[in-house]
Backbone bond lengths (Angstrom), bond angles and torsions (degrees), N, CA, C in turn:
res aa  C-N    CA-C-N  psi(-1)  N-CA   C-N-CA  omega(-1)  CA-C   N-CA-C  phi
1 X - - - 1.469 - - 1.524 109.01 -
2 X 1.173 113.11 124.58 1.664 125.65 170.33 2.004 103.28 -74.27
3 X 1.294 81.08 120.84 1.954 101.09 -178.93 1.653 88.35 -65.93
4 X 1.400 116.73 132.67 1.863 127.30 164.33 1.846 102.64 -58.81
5 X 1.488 100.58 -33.15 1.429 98.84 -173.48 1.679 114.48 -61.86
6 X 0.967 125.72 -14.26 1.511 122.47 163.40 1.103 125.04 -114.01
7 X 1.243 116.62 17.24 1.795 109.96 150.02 1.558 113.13 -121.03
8 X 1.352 88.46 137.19 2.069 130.51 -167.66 0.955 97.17 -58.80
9 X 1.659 116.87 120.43 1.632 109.33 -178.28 1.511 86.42 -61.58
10 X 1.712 115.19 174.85 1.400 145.62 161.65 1.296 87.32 -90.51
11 X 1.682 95.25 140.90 1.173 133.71 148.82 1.216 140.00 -122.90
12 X 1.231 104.26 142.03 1.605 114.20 -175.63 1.588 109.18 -48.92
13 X 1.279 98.30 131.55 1.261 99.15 163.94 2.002 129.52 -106.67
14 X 1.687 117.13 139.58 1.568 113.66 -167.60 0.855 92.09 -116.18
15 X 1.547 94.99 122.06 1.552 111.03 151.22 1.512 119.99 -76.84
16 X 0.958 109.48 159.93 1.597 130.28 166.07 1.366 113.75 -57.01
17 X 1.291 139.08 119.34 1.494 129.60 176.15 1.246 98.94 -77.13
18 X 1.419 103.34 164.16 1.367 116.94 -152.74 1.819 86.74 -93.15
19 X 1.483 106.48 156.86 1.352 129.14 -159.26 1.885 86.24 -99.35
20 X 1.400 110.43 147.29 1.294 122.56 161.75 1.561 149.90 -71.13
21 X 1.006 113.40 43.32 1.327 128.80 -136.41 1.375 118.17 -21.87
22 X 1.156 113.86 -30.53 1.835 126.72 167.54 1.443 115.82 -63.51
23 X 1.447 114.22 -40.38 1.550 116.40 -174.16 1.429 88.58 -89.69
24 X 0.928 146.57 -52.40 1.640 152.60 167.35 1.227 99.20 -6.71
25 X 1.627 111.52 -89.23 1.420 133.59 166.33 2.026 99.90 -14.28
26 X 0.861 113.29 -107.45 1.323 117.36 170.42 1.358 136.20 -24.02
27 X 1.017 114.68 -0.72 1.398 136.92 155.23 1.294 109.94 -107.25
28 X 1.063 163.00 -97.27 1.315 158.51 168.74 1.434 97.27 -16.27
29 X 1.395 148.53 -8.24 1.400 139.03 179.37 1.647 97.51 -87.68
30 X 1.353 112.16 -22.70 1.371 107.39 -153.83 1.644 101.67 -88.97
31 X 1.437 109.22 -27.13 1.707 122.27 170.95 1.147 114.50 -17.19
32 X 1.452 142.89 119.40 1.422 140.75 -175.50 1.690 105.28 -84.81
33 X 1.132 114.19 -38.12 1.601 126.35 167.98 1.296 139.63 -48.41
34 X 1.550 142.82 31.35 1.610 123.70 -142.16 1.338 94.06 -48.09
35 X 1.309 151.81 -9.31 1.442 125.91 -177.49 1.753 115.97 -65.88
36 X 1.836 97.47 -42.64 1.854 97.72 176.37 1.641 81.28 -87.55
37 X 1.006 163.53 -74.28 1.279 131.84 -132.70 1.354 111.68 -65.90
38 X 1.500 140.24 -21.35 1.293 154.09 -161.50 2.103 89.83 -77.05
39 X 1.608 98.53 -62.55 1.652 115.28 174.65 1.427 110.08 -30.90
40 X 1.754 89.55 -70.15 1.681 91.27 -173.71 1.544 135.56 -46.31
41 X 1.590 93.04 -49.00 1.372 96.86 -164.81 1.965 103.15 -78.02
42 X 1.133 108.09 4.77 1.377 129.33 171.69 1.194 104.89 -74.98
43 X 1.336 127.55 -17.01 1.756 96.33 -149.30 1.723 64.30 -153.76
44 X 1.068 140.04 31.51 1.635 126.60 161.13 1.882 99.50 -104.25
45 X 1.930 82.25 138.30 1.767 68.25 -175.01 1.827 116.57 -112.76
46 X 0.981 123.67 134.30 1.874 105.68 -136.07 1.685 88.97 -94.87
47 X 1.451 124.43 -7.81 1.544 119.01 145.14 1.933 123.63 -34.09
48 X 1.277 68.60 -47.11 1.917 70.63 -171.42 1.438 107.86 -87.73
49 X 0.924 123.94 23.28 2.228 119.71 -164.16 1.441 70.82 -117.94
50 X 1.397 113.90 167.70 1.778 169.41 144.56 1.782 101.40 -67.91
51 X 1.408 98.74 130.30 1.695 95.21 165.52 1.293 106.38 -140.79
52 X 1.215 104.59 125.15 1.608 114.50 -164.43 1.645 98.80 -125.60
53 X 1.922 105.75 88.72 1.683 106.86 -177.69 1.666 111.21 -64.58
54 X 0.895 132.57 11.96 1.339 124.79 -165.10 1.829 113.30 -133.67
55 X 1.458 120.24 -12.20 1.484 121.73 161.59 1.365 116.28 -69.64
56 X 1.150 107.63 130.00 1.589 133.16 -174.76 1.774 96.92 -89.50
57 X 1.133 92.38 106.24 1.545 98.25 172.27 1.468 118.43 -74.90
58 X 1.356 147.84 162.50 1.431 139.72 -174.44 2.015 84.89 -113.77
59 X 0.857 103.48 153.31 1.927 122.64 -177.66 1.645 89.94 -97.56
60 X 1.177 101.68 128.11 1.939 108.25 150.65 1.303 119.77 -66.48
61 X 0.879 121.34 173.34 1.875 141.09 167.61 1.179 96.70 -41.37
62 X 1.110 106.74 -41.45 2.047 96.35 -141.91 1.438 88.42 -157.88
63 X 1.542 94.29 117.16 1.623 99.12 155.63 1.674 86.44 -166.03
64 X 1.531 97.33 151.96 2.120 133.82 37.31 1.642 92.01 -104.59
65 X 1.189 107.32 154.75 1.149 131.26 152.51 1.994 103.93 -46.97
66 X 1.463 97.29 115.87 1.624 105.80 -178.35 1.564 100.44 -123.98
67 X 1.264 112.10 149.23 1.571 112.34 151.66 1.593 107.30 -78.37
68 X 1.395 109.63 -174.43 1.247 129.05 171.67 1.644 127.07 -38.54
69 X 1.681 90.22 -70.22 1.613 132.53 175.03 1.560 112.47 -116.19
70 X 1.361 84.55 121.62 1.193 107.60 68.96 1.895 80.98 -146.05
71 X 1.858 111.02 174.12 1.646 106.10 -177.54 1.476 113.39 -61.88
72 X 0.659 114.80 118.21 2.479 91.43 143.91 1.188 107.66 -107.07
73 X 1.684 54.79 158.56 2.112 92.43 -164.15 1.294 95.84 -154.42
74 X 1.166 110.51 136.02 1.541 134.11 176.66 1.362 102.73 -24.48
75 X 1.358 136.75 152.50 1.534 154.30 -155.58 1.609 110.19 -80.40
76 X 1.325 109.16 -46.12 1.950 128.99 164.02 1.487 89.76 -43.70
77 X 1.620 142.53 -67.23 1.401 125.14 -154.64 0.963 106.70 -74.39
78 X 1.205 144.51 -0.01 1.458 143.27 -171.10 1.620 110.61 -74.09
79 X 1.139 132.32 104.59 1.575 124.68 168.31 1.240 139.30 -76.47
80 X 1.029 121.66 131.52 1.601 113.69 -173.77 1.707 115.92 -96.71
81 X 1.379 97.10 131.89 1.577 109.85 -150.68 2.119 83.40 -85.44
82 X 1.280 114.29 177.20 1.056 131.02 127.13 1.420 125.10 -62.60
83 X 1.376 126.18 124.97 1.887 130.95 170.31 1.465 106.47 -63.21
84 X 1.051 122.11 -40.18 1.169 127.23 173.61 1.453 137.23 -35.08
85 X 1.525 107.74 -41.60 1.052 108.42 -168.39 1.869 85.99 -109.42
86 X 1.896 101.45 -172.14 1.320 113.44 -157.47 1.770 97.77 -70.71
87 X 1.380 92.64 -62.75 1.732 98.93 174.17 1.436 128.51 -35.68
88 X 1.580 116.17 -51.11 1.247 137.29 -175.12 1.720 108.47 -52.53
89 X 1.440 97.21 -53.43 1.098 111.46 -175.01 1.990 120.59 -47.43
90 X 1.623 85.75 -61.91 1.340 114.85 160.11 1.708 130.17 -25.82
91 X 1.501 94.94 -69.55 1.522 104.85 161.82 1.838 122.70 -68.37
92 X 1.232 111.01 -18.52 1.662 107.14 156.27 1.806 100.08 -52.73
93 X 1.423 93.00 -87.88 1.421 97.35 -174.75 1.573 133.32 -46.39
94 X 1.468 117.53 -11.84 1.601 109.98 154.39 1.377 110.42 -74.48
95 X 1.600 124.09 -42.22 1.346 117.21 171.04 1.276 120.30 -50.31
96 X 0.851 152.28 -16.66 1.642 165.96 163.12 1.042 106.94 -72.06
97 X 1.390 112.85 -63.22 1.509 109.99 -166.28 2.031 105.44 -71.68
98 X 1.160 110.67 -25.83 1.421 105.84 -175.00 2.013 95.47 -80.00
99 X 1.069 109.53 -22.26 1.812 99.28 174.94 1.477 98.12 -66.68
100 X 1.445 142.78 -36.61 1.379 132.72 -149.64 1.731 90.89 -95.30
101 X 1.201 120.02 -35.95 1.465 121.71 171.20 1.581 109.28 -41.17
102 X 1.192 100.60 -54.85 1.861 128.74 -172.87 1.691 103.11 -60.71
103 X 1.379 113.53 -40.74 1.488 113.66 -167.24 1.485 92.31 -92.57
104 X 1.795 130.77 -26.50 1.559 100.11 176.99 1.643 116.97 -65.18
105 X 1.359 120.41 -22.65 1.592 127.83 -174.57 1.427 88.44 -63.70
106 X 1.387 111.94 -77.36 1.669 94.74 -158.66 1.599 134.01 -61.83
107 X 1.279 112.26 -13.80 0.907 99.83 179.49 2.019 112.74 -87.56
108 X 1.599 104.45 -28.53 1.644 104.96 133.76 1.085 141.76 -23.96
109 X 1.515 108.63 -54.38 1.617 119.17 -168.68 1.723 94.01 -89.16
110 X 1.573 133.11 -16.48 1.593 123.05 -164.20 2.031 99.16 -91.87
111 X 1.398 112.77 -15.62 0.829 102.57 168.16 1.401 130.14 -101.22
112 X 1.327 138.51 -4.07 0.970 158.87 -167.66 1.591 109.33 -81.57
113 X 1.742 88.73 -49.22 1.547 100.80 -145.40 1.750 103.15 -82.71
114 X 1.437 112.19 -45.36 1.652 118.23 -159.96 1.451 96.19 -100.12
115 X 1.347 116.01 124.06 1.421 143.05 175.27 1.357 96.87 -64.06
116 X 1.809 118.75 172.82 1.595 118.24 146.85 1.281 116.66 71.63
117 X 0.932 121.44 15.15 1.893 124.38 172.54 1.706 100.30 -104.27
118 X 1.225 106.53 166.65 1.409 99.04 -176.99 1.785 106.13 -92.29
119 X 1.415 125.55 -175.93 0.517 135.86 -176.52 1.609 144.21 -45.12
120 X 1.640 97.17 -42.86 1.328 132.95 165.19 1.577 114.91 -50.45
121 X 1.576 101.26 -45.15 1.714 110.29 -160.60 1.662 82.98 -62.20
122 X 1.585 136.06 -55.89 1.480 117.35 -165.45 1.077 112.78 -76.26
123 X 0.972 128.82 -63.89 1.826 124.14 177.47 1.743 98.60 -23.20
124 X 1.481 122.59 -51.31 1.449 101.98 -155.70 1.740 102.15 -86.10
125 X 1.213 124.48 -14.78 1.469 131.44 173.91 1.827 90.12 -78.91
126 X 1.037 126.59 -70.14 1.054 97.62 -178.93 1.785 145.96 -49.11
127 X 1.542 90.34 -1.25 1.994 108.25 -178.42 1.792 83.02 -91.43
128 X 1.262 124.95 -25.27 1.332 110.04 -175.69 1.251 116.22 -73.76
129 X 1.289 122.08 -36.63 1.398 136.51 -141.78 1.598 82.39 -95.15
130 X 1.426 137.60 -35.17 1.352 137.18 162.68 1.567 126.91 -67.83
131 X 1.067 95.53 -28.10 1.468 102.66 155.58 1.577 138.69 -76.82
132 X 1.106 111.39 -35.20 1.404 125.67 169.64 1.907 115.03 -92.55
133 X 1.279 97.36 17.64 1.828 105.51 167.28 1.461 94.79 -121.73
134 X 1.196 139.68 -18.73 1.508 160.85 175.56 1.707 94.61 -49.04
135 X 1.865 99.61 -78.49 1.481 113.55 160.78 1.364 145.69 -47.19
136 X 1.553 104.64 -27.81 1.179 97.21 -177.72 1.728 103.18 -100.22
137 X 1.032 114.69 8.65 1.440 127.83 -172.33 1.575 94.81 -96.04
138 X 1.429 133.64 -49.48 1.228 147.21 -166.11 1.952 94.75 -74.32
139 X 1.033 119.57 -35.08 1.541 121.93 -158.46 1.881 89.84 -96.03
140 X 1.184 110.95 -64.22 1.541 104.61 152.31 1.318 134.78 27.75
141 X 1.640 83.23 -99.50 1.205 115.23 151.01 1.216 151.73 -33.62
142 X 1.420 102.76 -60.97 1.421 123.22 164.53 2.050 103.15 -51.21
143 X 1.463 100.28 -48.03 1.303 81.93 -155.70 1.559 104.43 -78.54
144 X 1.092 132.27 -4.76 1.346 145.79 -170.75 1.998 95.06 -68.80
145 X 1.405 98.76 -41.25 1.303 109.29 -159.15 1.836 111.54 -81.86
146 X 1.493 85.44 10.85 1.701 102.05 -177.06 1.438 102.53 -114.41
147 X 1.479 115.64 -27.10 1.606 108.89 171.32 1.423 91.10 91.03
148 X 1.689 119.68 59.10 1.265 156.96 177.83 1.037 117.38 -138.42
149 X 1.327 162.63 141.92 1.339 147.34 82.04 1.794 145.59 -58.99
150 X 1.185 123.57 130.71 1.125 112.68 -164.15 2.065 103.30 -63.14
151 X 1.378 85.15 147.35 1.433 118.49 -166.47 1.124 121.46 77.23
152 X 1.423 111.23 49.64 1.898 127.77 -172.94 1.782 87.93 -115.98
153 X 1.404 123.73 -4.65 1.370 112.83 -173.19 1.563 86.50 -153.41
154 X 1.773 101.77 147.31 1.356 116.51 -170.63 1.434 100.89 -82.02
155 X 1.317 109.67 166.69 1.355 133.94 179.88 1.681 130.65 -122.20
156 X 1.284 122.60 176.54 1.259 121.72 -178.36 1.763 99.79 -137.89
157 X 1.560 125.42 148.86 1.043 133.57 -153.19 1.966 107.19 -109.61
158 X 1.344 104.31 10.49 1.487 87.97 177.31 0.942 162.36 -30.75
159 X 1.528 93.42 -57.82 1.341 119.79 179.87 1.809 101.33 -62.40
160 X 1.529 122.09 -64.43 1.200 110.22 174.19 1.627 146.74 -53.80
161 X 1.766 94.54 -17.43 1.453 110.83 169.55 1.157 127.43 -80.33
162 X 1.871 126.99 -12.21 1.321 136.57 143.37 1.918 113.29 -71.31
163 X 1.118 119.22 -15.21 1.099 98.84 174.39 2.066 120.28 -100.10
164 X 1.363 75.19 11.41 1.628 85.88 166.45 1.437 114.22 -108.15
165 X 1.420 110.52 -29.51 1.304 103.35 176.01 1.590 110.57 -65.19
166 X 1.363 107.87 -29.48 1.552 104.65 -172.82 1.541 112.20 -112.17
167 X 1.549 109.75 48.67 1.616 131.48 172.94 1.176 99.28 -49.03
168 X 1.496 110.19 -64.60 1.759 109.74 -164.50 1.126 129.91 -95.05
169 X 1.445 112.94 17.99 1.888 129.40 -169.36 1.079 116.35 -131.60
170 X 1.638 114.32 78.23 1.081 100.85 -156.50 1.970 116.28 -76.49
171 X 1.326 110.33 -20.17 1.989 115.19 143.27 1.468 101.29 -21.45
172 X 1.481 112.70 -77.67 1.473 113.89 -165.88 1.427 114.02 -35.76
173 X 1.410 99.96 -54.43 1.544 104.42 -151.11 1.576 103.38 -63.08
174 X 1.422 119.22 -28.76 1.496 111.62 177.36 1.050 120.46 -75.49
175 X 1.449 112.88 -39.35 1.094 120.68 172.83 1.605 140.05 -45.73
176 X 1.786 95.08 -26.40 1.760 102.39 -165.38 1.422 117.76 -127.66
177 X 2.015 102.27 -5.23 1.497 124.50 -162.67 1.893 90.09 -105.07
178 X 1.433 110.52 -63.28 1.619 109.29 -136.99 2.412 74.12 -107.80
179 X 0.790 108.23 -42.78 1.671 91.67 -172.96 1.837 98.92 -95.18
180 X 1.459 130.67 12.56 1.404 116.70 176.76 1.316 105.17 -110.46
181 X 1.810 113.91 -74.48 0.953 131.79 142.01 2.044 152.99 29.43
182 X 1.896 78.19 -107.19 1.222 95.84 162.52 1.500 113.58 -96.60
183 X 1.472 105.82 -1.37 1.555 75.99 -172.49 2.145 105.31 -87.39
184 X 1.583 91.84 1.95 1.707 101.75 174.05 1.964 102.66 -58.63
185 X 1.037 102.91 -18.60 1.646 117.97 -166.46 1.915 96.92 -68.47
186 X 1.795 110.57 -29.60 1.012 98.30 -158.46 1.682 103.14 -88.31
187 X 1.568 103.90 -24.84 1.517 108.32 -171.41 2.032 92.41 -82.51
188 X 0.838 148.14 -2.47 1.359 146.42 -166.04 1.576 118.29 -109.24
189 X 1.605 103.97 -29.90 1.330 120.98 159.43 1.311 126.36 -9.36
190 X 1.837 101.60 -95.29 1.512 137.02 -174.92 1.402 106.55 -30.99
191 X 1.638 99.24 -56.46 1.289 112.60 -166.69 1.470 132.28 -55.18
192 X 1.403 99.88 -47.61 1.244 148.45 -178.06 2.126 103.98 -78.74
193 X 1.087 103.30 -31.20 1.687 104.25 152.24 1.648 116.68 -85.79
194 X 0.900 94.26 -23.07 1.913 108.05 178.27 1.377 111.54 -48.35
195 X 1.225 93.88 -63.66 1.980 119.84 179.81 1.406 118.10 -52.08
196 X 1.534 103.91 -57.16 1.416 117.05 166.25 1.648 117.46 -40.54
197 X 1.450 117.58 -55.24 1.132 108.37 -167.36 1.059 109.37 -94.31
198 X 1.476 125.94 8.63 1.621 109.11 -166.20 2.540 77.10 -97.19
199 X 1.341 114.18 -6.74 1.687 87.72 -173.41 1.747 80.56 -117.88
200 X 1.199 115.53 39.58 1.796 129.74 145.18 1.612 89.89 72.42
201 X 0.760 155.16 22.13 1.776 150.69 149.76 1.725 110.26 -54.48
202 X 1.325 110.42 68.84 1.540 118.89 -158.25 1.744 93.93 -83.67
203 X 1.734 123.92 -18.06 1.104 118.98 -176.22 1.710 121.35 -72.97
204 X 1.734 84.59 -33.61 1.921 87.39 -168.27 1.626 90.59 -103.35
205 X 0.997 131.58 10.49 1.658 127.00 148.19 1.849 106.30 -85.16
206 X 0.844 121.19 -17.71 1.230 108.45 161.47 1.785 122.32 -80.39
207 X 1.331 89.14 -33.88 1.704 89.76 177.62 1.401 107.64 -51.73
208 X 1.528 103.50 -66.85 1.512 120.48 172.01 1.379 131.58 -9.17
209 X 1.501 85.83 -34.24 2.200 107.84 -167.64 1.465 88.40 -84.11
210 X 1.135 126.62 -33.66 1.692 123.40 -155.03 1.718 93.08 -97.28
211 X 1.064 131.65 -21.67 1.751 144.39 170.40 1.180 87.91 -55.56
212 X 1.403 113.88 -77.00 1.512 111.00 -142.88 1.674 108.25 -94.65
213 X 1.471 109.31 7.98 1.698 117.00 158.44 1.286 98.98 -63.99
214 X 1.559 123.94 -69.25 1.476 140.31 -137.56 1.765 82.18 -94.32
215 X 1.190 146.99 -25.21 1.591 117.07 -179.36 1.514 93.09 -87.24
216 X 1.209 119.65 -29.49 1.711 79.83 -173.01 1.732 119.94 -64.49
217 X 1.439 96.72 -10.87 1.649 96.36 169.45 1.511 114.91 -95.27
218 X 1.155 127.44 14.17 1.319 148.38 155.31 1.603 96.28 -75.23
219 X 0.986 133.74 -78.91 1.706 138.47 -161.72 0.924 93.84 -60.53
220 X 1.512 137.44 -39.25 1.471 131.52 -137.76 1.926 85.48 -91.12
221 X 1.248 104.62 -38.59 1.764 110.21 168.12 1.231 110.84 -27.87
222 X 1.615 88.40 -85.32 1.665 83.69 174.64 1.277 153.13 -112.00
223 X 1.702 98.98 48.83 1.097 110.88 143.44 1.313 112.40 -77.48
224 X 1.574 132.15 -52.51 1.175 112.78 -175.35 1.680 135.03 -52.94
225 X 1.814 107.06 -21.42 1.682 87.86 -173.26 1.749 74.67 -102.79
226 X 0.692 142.28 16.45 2.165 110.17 164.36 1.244 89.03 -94.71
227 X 1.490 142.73 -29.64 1.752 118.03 167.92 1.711 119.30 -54.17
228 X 1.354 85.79 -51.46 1.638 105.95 164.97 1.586 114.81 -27.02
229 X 1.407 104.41 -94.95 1.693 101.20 148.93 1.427 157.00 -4.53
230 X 1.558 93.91 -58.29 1.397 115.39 167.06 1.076 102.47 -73.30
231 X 1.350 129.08 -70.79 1.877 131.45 166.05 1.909 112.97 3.62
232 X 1.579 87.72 -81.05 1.417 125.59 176.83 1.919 112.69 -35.91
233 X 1.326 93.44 -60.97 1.105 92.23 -169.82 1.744 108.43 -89.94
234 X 1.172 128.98 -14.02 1.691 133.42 165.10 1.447 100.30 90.35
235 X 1.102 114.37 46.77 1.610 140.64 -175.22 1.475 126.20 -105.63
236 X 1.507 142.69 95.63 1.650 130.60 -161.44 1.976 102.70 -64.82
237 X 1.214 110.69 125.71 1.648 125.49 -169.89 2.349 96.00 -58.56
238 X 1.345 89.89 -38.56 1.231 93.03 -169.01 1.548 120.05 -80.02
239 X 1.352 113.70 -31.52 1.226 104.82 174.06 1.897 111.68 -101.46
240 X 1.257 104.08 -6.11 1.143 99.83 165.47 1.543 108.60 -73.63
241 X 1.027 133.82 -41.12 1.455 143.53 -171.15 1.300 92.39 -33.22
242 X 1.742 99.35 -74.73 1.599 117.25 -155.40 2.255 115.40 -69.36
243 X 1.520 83.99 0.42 1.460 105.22 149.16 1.163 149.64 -52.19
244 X 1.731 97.90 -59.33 1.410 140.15 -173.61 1.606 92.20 -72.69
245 X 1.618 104.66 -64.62 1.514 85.80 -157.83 1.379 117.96 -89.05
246 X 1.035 120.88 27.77 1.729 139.69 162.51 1.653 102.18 -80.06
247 X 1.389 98.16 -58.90 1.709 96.61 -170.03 1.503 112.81 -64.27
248 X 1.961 108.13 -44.72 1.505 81.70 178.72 1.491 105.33 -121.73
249 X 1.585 108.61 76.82 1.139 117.08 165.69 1.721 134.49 20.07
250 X 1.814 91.21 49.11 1.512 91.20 154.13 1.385 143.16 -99.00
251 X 1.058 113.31 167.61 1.588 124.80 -143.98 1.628 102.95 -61.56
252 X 1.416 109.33 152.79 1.692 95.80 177.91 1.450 98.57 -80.92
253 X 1.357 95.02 175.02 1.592 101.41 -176.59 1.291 105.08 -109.88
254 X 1.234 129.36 164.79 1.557 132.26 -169.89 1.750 107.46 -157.12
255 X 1.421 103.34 137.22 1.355 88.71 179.37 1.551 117.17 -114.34
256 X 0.896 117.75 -149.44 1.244 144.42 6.48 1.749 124.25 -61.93
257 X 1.361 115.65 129.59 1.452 121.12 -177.61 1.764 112.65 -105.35
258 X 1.262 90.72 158.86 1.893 105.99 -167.53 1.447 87.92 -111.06
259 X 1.943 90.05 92.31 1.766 100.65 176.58 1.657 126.40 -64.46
260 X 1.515 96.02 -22.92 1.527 122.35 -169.81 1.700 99.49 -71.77
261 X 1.701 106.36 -51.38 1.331 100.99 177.34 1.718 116.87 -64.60
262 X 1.783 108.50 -49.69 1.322 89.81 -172.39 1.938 117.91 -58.78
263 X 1.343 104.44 -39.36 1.355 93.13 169.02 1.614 150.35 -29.97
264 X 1.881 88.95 -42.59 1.433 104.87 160.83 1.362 129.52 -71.77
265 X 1.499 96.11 -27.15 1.653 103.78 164.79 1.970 115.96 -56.38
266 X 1.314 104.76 -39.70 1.572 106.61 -174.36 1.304 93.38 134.60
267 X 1.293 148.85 -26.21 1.037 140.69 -145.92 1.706 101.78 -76.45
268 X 1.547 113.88 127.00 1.431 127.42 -169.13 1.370 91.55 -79.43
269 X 1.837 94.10 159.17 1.810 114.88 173.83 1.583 89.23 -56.34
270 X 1.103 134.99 -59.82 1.756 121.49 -155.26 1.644 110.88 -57.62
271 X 1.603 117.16 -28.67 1.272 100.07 174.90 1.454 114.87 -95.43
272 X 1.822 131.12 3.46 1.242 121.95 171.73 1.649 101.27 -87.47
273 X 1.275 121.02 -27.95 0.970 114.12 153.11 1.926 134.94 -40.64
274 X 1.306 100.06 -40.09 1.667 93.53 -172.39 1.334 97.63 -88.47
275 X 1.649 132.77 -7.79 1.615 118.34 -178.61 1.690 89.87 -78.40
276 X 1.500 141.06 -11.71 1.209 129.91 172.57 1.608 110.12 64.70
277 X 1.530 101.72 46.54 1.460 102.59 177.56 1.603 123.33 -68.21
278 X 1.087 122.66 120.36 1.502 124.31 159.43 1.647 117.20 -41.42
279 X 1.101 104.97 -69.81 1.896 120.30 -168.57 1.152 105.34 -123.47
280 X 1.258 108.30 156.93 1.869 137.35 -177.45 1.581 93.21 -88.31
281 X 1.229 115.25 138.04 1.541 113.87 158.73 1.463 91.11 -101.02
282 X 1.606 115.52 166.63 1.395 109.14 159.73 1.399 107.96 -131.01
283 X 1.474 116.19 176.79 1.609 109.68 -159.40 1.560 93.44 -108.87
284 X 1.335 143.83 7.42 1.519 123.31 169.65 1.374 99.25 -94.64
């Protein structure tokens, strides 16, 4: 006979309730660090979260979650280095790396913020918001490996100052953030790998290739839910566009544009047509 006195009662075992992936989002926006917020949203796995399209989240005081450094300052103070040299180089690559900082918030802040989309719209903002901590983790890096850290060079606030203007629209926000925006990221690319390799930086021209893989499926995002939208609401995508960025005063666009990229994004002949491009850039 086995004595009861030596066997361990069982115990229950607690799990962790599952995290919200929307309120999630919004917490990790508030992170002052992109180094743990870059981690986190790295290592959150959106299998295991709750998605609840229809809770109205309340906004804090203050967001995104910023560090210190690096400064901003209006876009005019910004200097343009030579690539050439060690510094020059350097300040390319904090500028980069502070855009991928910029693109983990919003695509953070696009799911958090707008209720009532279906299901799809977060899951696929959230493949963004993992992707663009991917990048800014990879650029990071790189610049760490120059005997840099990000916020050793000032900055400019764009990208986040359109996504405040377009807090409460959520049309806008696709419209002027992920297809205005970033998709400038796609025509600026090539070029911007060009430079790199011609003063032999063969590492962060490789990053570059994996940027501008994963944004054209960034644009191609959102292009799909502002068609979505437009669809929905019985609205023309094209002249509503040129709507949007009248009202909240976004920037004109200028090219030369990377027709090959926007294409892959989704973007139809009628709207490469209205940017009235002169020349094709190409991406090799």
């Amino acid at each position: 006979m086995i004595s009861t006195d030596t066997i361990s009662p069982i115990r229950p075992t607690h799990r962790q309730p599952a995290k919200a992936l929307r309120a999630e989002c919004l917490r990790l926006l508030q992170i002052n660090s992109p180094d743990d917020k870059a981690a986190q949203v790295q290592r959150l796995d959106v299998a295991q979260c709750t998605l609840d399209t229809t809770e109205t989240l309340i906004a804090p005081s203050q967001l995104p979650g910023r560090p210190e450094r690096p400064l901003l300052v209006h876009p005019s103070q910004l200097r343009t280095r030579a690539v050439g040299t060690l510094q020059g180089r350097a300040g390319l690559i904090h500028a980069l790396t502070h855009i991928e900082a910029n693109a983990i918030n919003l695509a953070l802040d696009i799911v958090w913020r707008f209720a009532g989309m279906p299901t799809d719209f977060y899951r696929d903002w959230w493949r963004v918001a993992q992707e663009e901590a991917l990048h800014f983790e990879l650029l990071n890096a790189h610049l760490k490996q120059m005997g840099f850290t990000y916020g050793d060079f000032p900055a400019h606030d764009g990208l986040w100052e359109m996504a405040e203007r377009t807090h409460s629209d959520i049309l806008a926000r696709l419209a002027l953030v992920p297809r205005t925006l970033e998709a400038r990221g796609l025509d600026a690319t090539p070029a911007v790998r060009n430079r790199l390799v011609s003063v032999g930086d063969l590492s962060a021209a490789k990053i570059l290739d994996i940027i501008l893989r994963d944004e054209i499926g960034h644009v191609a995002t959102g292009n799909r839910w502002y068609r979505y939208l437009c669809a929905v609401r019985q609205i023309d995508p094209i002249t509503t566009y040129a709507a949007l960025a009248q009202r909240y005063q976004a920037p004109i666009l200028k090219g030369p544009f990377n027709l090959v990229a926007r294409r892959a994004a989704g973007f139809s002949e009628a709207e490469l047509s209205a940017l009235q491009v002169p020349t094709e850039v190409t991406t090799g």
